[in-house]
C-alpha positions as CSV (number, residue, x, y, z in Angstrom):
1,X,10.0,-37.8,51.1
2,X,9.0,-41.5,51.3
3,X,10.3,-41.9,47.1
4,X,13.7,-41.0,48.0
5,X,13.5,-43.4,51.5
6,X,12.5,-45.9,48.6
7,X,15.0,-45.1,46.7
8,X,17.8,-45.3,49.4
9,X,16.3,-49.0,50.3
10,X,16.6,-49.8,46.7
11,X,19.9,-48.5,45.6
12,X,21.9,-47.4,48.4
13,X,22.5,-46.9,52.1
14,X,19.6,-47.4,54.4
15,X,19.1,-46.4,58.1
16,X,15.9,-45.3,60.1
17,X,16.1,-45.3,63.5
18,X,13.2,-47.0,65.8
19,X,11.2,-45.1,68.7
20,X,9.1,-46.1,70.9
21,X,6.3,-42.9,72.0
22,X,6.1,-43.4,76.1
23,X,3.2,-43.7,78.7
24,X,2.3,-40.3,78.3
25,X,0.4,-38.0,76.2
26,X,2.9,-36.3,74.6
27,X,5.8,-37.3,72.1
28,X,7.9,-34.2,72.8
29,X,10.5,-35.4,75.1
30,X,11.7,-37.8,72.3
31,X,11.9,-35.4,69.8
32,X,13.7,-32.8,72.2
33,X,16.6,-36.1,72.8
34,X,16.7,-36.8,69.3
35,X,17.3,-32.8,68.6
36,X,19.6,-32.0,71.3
37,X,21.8,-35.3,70.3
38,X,21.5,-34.4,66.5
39,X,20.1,-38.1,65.5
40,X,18.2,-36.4,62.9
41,X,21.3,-35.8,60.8
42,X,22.4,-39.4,61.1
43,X,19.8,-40.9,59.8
44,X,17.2,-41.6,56.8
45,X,14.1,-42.1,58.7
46,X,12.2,-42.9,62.1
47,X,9.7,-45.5,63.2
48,X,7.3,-45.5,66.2
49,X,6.4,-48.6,67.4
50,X,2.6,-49.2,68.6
51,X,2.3,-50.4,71.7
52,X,4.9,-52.7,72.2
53,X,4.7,-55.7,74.8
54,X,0.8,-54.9,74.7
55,X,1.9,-52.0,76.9
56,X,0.2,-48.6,77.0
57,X,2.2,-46.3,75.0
58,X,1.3,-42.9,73.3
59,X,-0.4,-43.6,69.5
60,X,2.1,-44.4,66.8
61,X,0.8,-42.7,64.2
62,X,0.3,-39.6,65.8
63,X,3.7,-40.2,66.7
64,X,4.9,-40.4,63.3
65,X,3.1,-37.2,62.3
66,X,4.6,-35.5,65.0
67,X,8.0,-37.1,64.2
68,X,7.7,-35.8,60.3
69,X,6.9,-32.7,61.4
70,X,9.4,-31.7,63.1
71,X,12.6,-33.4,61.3
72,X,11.1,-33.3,57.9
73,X,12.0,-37.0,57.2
74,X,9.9,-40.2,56.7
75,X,8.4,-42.0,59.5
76,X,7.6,-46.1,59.3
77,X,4.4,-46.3,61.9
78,X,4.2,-49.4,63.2
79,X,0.3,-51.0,63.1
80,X,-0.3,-54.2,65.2
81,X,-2.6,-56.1,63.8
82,X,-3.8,-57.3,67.5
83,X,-6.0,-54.1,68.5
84,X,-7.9,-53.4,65.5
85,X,-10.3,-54.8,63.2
86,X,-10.6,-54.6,59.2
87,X,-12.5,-51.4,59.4
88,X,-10.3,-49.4,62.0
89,X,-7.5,-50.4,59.6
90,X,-8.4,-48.8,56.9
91,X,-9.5,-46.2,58.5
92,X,-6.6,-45.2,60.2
93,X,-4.7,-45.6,56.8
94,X,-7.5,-43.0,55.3
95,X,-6.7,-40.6,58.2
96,X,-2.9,-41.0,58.3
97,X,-2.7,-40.6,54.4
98,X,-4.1,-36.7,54.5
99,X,-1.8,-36.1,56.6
100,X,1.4,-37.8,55.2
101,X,2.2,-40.5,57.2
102,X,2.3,-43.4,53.8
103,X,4.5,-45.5,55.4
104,X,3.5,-48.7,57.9
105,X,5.5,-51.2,60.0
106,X,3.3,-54.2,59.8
107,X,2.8,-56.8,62.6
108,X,0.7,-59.4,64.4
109,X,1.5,-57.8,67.5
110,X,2.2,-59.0,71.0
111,X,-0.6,-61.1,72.9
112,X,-2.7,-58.9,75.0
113,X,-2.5,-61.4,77.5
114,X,0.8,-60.2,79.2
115,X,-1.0,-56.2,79.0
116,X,-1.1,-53.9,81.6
117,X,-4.3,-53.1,80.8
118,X,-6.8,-55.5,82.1
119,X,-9.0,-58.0,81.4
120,X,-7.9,-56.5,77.8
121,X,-8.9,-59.1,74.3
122,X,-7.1,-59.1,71.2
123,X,-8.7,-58.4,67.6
124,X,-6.7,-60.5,64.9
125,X,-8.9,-60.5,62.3
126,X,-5.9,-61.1,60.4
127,X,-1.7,-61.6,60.6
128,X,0.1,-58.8,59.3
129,X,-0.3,-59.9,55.8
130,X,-4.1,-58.7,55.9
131,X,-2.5,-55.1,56.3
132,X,0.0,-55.3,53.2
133,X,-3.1,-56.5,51.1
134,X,-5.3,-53.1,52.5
135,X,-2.3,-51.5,51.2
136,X,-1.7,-53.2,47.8
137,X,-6.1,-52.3,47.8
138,X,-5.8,-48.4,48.9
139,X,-2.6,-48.1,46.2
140,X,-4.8,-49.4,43.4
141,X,-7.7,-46.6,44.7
142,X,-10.2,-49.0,46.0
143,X,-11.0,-50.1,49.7
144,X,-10.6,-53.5,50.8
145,X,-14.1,-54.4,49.6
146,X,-13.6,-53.4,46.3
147,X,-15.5,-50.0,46.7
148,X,-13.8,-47.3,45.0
149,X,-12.5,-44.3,46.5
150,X,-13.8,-40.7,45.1
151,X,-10.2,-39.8,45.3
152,X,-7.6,-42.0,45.4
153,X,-5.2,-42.4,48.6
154,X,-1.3,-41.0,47.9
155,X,1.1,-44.2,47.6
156,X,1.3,-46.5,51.3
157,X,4.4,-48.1,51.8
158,X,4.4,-51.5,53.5
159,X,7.0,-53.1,55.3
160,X,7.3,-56.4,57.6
161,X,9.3,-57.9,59.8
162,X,10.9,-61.3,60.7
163,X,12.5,-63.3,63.7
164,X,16.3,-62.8,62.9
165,X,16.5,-66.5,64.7
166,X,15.0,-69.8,64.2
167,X,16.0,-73.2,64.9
168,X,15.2,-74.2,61.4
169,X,16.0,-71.6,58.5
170,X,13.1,-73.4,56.7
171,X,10.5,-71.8,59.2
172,X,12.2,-68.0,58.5
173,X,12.4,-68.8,55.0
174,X,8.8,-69.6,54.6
175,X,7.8,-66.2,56.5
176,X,9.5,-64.1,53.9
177,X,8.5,-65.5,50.9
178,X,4.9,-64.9,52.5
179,X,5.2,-61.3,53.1
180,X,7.3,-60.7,49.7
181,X,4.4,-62.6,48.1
182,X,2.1,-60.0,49.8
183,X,3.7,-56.6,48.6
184,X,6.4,-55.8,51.3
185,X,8.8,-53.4,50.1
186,X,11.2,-54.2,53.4
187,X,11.7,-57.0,55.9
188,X,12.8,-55.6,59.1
189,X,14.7,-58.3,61.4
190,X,14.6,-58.5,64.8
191,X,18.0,-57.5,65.7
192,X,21.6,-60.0,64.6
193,X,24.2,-60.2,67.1
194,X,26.7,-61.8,65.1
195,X,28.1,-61.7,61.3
196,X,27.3,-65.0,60.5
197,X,23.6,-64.6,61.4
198,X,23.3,-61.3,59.6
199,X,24.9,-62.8,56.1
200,X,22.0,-66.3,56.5
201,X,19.5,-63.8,56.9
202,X,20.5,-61.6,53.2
203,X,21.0,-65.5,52.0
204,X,17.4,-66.4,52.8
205,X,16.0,-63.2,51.3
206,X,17.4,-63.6,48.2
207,X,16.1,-66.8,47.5
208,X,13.0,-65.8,49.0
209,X,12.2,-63.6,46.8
210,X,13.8,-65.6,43.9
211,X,11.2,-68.1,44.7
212,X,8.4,-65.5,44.8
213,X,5.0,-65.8,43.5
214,X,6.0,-61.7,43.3
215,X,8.2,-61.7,40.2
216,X,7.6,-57.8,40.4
217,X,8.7,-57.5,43.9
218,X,11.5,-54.7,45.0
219,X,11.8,-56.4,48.4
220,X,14.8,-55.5,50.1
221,X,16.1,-57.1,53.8
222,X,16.7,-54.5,56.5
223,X,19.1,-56.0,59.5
224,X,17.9,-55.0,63.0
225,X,20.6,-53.8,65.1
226,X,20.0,-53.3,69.1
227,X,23.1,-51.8,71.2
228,X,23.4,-54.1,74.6
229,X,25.6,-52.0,76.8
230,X,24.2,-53.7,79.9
231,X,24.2,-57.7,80.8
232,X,20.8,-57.8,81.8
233,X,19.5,-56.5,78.3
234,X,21.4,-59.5,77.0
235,X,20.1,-61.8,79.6
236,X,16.8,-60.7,78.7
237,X,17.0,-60.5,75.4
238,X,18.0,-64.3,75.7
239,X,15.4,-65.6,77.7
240,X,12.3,-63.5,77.4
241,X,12.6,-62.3,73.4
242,X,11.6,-65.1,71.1
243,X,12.9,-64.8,68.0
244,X,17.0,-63.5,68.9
245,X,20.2,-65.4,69.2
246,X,22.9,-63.5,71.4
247,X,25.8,-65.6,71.7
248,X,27.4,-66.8,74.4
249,X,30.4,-64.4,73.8
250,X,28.7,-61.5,74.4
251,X,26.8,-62.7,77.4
252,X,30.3,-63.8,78.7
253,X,32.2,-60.6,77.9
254,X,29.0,-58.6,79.6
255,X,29.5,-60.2,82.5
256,X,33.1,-60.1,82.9
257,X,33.2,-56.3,82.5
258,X,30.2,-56.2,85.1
259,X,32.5,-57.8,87.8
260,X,35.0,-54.6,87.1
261,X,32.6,-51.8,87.1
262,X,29.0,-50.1,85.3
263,X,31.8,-48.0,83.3
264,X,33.5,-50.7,82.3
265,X,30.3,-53.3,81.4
266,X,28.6,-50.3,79.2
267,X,32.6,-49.9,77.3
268,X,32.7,-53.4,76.3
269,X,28.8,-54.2,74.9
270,X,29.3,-50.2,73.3
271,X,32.4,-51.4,71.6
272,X,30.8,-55.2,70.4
273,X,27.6,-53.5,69.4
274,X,29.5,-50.6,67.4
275,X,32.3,-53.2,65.9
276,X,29.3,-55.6,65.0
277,X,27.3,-52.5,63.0
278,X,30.6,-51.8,61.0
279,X,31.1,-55.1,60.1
280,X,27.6,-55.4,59.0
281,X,28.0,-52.4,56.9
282,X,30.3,-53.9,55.0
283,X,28.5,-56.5,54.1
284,X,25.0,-54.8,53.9
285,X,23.7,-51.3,53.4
């Protein structure tokens, strides 16, 4: 399962699709959506994100389980590096792994200081590049204090992500070749809202990983996309997500088609979002 998602990353046309488990103890109205719309067939894989915003949410690994269960394709599980230690880490990743879930979304994580939980602290021993070197630790069959393990884990697959945005390149630059220097075998962007963004950001992956300190790396840049069909998700997106350029085009044509009706304002950001995937296709798998 994960091999051939691998191998599609590698080699040919890549596309998992990005979940985010609600505040509820159950995963099962996601997977009844993504059933009764058929998502399943269109894509390579899912991911679950882990409590995103430092919001309550169901678990993300349980999430993926439930997720490869049911569709019988590979699941990224997101791990924020904010809510656990070194220990819980790896502990998790013991759990998950007997149970097939090999493949993890790293990241710092959100500060718990804009949770809805309160009074709630976050852990940080580490970035998210402390997760990809558990990994590289497990795949080699010792823990992350060099203790080896009676029998050793099935391969972990680690992937990253980056800002898709940044007033200097340099600073985006310098964040891939860190994680491709730690083992990622994909960099996830926030999401591109234009062609010209999503072709810098293949530009600075290749020569980040030409300059590696990874000469081994397989490394491969996965473009975010995010469908706005609404002008407040684009005015929020602008204001309130670090790390995302929409241009002023779409922010315009948003509100235009808001002034004629909801019908009309979901038509035009469906059909800039749609036309800005094709294009990207073109130039990217």
């Amino acid at each position: 399962m994960f091999d051939q998602l691998l191998d599609k990353l590698q080699n040919g046309r890549y596309i998992t699709l990005e979940t985010t488990p609600g505040h509820m103890p159950t995963i099962k109205p996601i997977i009844d959506k993504i059933s009764e719309l058929g998502l399943d067939k269109k894509v390579d894989g899912f991911s679950t994100t882990d409590n995103p915003l430092a919001k309550l949410k169901y678990n993300a690994i349980l999430g993926a389980l439930s997720l490869q269960n049911s569709f019988n394709k590979p699941v990224l599980a997101t791990v924020s590096m904010r809510d656990r230690n070194k220990i819980a880490l790896q502990s998790d990743l013991l759990g998950a792994n007997d149970h097939n879930v090999r493949a993890f979304l790293t990241l710092t994580g959100d500060s718990a200081k804009i949770s809805d939980q309160p009074n709630s602290k976050g852990v940080f021993e580490g970035d998210s590049t402390l997760m990809l070197d558990i990994i590289k630790c497990f795949n080699a069959g010792i823990d992350y204090a060099g203790k080896p393990f009676k029998i050793k884990p099935e391969p972990i697959y680690g992937y990253s992500v980056v800002n898709s945005h940044a007033k200097n390149d340099k600073t985006l630059l310098k964040k891939m070749s860190k994680k491709i220097d730690h083992g990622t075998v994909g960099i996830i962007t926030q999401p591109v809202y234009d062609l010209d963004n999503a072709k810098k950001m293949v530009e600075l992956h290749a020569k980040a990983k030409a300059d590696s300190q990874n000469p081994n790396s397989k490394s491969e840049l996965i473009l975010g996309i995010f469908p706005i069909t609404k002008l407040r998700t684009a005015q929020f997106l602008t204001a309130h997500v670090p790390g995302i350029h929409v241009p002023k085009i779409w922010l315009d044509n948003m509100y235009e088609a808001s002034l004629v009706s909801p019908e009309e304002e979901f038509k035009v950001g469906f059909d800039m979002s749609k036309k800005l995937f094709e294009d990207i296709l073109d130039e990217h798998p």
